[in-house]
C-alpha positions as a Markdown table, in Angstrom:
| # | Residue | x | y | z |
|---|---|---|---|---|
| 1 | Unk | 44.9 | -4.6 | 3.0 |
| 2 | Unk | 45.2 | -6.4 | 6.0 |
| 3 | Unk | 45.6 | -5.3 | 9.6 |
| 4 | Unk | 48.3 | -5.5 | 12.5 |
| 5 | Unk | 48.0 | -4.5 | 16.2 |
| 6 | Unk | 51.5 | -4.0 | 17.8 |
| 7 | Unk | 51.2 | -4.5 | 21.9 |
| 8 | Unk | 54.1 | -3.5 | 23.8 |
| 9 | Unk | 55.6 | -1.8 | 21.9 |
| 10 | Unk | 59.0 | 0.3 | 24.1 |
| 11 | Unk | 58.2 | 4.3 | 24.2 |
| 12 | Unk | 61.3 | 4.8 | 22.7 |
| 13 | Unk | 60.3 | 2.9 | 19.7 |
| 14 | Unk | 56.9 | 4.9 | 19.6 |
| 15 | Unk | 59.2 | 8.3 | 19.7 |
| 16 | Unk | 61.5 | 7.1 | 17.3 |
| 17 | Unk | 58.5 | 6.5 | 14.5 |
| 18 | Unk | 57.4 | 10.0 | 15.2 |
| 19 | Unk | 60.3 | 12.1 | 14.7 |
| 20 | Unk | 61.2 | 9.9 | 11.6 |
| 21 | Unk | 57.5 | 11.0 | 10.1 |
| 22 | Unk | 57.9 | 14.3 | 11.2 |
| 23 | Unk | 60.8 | 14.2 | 9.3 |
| 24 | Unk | 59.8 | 12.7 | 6.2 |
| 25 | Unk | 56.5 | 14.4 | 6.8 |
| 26 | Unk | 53.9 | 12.0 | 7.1 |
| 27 | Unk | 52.5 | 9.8 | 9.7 |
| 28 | Unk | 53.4 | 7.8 | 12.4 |
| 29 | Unk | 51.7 | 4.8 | 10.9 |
| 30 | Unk | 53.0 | 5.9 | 7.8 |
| 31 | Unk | 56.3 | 5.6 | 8.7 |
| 32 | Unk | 55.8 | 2.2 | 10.9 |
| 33 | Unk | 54.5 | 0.6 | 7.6 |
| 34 | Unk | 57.8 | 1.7 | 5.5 |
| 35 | Unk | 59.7 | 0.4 | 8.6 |
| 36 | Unk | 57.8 | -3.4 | 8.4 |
| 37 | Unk | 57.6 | -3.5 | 4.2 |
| 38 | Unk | 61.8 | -2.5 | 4.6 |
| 39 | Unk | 62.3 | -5.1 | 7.3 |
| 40 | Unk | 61.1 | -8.0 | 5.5 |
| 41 | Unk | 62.6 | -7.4 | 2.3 |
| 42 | Unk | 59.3 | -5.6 | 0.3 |
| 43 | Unk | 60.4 | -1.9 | -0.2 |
| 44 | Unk | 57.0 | 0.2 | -1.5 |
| 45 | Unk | 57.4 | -0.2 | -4.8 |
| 46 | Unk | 57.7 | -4.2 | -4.9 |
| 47 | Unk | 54.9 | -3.6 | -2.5 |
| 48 | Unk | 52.6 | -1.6 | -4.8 |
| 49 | Unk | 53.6 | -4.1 | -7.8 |
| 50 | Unk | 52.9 | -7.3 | -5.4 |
| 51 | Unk | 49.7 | -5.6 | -5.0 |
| 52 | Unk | 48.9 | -4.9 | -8.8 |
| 53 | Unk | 49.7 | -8.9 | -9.4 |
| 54 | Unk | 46.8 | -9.5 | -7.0 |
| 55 | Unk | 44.3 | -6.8 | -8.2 |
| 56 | Unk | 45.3 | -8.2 | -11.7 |
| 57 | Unk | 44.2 | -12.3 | -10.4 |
| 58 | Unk | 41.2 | -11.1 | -8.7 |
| 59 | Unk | 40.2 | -8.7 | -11.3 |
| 60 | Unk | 37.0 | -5.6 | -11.3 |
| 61 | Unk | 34.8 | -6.7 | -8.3 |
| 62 | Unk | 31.3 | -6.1 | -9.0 |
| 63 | Unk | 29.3 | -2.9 | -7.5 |
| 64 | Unk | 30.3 | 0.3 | -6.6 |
| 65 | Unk | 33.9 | 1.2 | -5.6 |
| 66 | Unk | 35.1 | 3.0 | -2.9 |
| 67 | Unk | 35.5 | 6.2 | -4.8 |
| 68 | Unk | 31.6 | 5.7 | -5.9 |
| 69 | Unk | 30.6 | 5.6 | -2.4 |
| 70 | Unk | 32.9 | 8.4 | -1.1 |
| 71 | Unk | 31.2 | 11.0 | -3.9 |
| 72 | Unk | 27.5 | 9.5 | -2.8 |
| 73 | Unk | 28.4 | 10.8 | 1.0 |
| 74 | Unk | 29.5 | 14.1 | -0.5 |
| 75 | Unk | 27.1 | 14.8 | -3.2 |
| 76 | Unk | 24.9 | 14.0 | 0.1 |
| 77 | Unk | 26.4 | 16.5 | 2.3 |
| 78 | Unk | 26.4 | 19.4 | -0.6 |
| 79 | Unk | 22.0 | 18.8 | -0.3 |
């Protein structure tokens, strides 16, 4: 996944994407993804199938995953 900074953006715009999470009861940045996705046409599900298409072309990348690595730290922290 890639990465966007936003500069400028109006206050009221900021407030706006907080009360919506509140609402919906998730996160700001949450809720400013939803927002982008809606506004150029890729709801979350076409999203999350674009995404499978890709994962599908690139295929099992070799090594540990995420997940592996996240258990390591914990199975670390338990010691």
């Amino acid at each position: 996944m890639g990465r966007i900074l936003v500069r400028n953006l109006d206050d009221a715009v900021i407030e706006a994407l907080r009360r919506r999470a509140a609402a919906s009861g998730t996160s700001a940045e949450e809720e400013a993804r939803r927002a982008l996705a809606s506004a150029v046409g890729l709801e979350r599900e076409a999203a999350a199938h674009r995404l499978a298409e890709v994962r599908g072309r690139v295929g099992r990348l070799e090594g540990p995953s995420i997940l592996d690595d996240l258990r390591g730290d914990r199975a670390r922290d338990r010691r």
